[in-house]
N, C-alpha and C positions, 0 to 999 in steps of 0.2 A: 658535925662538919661533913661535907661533899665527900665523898669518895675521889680523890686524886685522880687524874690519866696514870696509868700502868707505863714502864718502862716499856718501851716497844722491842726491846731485843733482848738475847738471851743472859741472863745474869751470872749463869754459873760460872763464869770466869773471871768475875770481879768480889766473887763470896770469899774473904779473909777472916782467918779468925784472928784473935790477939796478937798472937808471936807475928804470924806475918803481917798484918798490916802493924808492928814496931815497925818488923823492920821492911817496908815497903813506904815507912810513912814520910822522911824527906823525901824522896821523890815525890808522891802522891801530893805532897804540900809545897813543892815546890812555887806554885803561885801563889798562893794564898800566907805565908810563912805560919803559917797557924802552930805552935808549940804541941807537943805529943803532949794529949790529956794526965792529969794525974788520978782524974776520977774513972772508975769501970766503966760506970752507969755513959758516961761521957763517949768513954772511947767504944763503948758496945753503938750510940747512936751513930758516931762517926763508921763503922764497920756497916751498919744498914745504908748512909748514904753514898759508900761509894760501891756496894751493891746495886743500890738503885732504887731500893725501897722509899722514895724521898718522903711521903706523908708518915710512914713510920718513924723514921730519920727525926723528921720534926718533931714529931709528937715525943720521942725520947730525946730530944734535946732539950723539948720544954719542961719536960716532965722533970731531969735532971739539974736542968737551973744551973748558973755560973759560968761555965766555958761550952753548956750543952745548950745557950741563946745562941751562940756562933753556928754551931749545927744547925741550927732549926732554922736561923737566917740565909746557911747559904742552901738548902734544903728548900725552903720556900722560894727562892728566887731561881735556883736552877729550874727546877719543876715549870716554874710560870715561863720562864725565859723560854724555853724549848717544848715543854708539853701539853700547857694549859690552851686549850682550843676557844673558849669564850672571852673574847677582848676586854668586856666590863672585872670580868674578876680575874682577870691577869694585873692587869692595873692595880684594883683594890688589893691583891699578894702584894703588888711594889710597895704602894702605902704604908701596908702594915710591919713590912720589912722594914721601911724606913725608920718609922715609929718605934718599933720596938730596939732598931739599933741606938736612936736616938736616948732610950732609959737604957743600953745598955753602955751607951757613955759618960751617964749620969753618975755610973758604979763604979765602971772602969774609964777612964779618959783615957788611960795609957795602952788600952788594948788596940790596935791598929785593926782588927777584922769588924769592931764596932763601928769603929770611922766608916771604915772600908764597906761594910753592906750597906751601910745610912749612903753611900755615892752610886753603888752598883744600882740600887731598888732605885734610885730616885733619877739616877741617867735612861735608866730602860722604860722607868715612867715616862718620862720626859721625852722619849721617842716614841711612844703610843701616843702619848697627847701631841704632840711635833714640837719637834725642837723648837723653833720659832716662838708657841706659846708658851714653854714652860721657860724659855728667857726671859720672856716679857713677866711671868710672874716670881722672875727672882734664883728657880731653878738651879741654873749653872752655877752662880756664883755657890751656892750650897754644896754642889757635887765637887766643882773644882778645886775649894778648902780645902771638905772632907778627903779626898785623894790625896792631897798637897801634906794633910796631916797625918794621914796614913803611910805615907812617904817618911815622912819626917820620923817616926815611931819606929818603922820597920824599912830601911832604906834596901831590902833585898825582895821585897813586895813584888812579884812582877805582875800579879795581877793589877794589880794599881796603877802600877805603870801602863800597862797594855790601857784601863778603863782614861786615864789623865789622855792617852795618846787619841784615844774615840773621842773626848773632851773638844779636843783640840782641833779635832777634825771634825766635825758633827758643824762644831758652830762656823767654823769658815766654810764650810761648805753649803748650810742655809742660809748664813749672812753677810756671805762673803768677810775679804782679808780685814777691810777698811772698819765693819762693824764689829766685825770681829773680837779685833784689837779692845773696842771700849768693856769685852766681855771675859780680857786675859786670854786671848788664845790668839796664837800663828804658826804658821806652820812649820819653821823650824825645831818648835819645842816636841811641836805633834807629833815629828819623825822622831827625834832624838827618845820620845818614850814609849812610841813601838820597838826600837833598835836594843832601848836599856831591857825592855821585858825578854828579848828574844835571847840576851847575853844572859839572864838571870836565868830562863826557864825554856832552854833551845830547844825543849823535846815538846813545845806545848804548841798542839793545834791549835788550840785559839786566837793563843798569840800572833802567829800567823796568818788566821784567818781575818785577822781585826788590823794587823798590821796592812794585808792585800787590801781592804776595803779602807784602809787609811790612807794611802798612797793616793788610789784614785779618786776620791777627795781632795785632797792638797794638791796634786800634783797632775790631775789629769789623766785623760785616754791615751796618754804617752806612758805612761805608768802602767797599762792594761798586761803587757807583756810578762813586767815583774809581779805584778800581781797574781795572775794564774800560774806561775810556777812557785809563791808562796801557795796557792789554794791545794795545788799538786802532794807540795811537799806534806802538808798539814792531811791532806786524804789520805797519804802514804805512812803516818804515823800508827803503832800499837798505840792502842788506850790500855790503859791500867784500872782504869775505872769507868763506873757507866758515866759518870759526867763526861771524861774525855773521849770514850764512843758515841755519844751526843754531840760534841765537838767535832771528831772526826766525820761523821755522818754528816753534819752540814757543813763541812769543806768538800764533800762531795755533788750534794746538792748544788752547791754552786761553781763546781766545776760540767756539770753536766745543763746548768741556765746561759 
């Protein structure tokens, strides 16, 4: 395999060992509701990815098998989502993410982070390929389920909520309201699942970085106002980990575009 992009910033302040990342780990999982590992092997891969080591991350999550597929999936997708600089194998990362969460719902149905990366990998595909094309091949209705079920499993999910609320907004914004609609999405529901993410997980820049870019979507250049001081807020956040210094980083970004 490639050698991964490196974390671009300094780690040592996201390095936990066991005791603290226990007891750091509802917060740190506040989006994602992911259950504190029973296995080492598990929680040692989870301790490398919210360092930042994310190809190690993977490769001990796969290595580890059962609840250490959730690592290596959200492992693979962060990395692509933010680091991977070649468009062709950013994409082929979604895929395989998909893929693999798809056998790992084969095992577990009941596990919501399975659902849940089968919608993440396959909405960020779905925005590399454009939205437009991967509706037309089916796409959303897949994403939108998988979220809907992942909801339905874990109803304090916020990142799912925040991914349902991009759902929602993504497609009325390249197909408008009218087209929309025949695809399950408007925009009432789209705000309502930025609003629930931010109630579940109000420390999380994302959430508000996905919430700002939701609005002006749905709602318009009249929305530009509320929007930069979501981007504000989310710049102004500590990260606890390198993914949410990845997060915060690009609410900067786009407060200085």
């Amino acid at each position: 395999m490639a050698k991964w992009t490196a974390f671009p910033y300094d780690t040592a302040p996201y390095r936990l060992d066991a005791a603290a990342l226990k007891k750091q780990w509802a917060r740190l999982h506040a989006g994602d509701a992911e259950p504190f590992p029973k296995d080492e092997a598990v929680l040692a891969a989870w301790a490398l990815f919210h360092a930042g080591d994310f190809q190690k991350a993977f490769e001990a999550g796969l290595k580890a098998g059962g609840a250490g597929i959730t690592v290596a999936n959200k492992a693979q997708s962060i990395h692509a989502n933010y680091l991977e600089k070649s468009e062709p194998t950013r994409l082929a990362m979604f895929l395989e993410v998909a893929e693999r969460a798809v056998a790992q719902q084969g095992k577990e149905p009941k596990n919501p982070n399975a659902h849940y990366w089968q919608a993440y990998a396959l909405g960020r595909y779905s925005q590399g390929i454009s939205v437009t094309k991967a509706l037309a091949q089916g796409l959303g209705g897949k994403v939108k389920t998988a979220l809907e079920t992942t909801i339905a499993l874990a109803p304090k999910h916020a990142d799912a909520h925040i991914a349902l609320g991009s759902f929602h907004a993504e497609v009325i914004d390249k197909v408008g309201k009218l087209l929309g609609r025949t695809q399950g999405a408007d925009t009432a529901t789209g705000l309502k699942m930025f609003r629930q993410a931010l109630t579940l997980n109000p420390t999380s820049a994302i959430a508000m970085v996905e919430y700002a870019n939701g609005l002006v979507m749905l709602e318009g250049e009249k929305k530009m106002g509320e929007a930069e001081k979501l981007y504000a807020d989310a710049a102004a956040c500590k990260p606890l980990d390198a993914m949410e210094r990845l997060d915060v980083e690009m609410a900067k970004a786009e407060l200085e575009d």
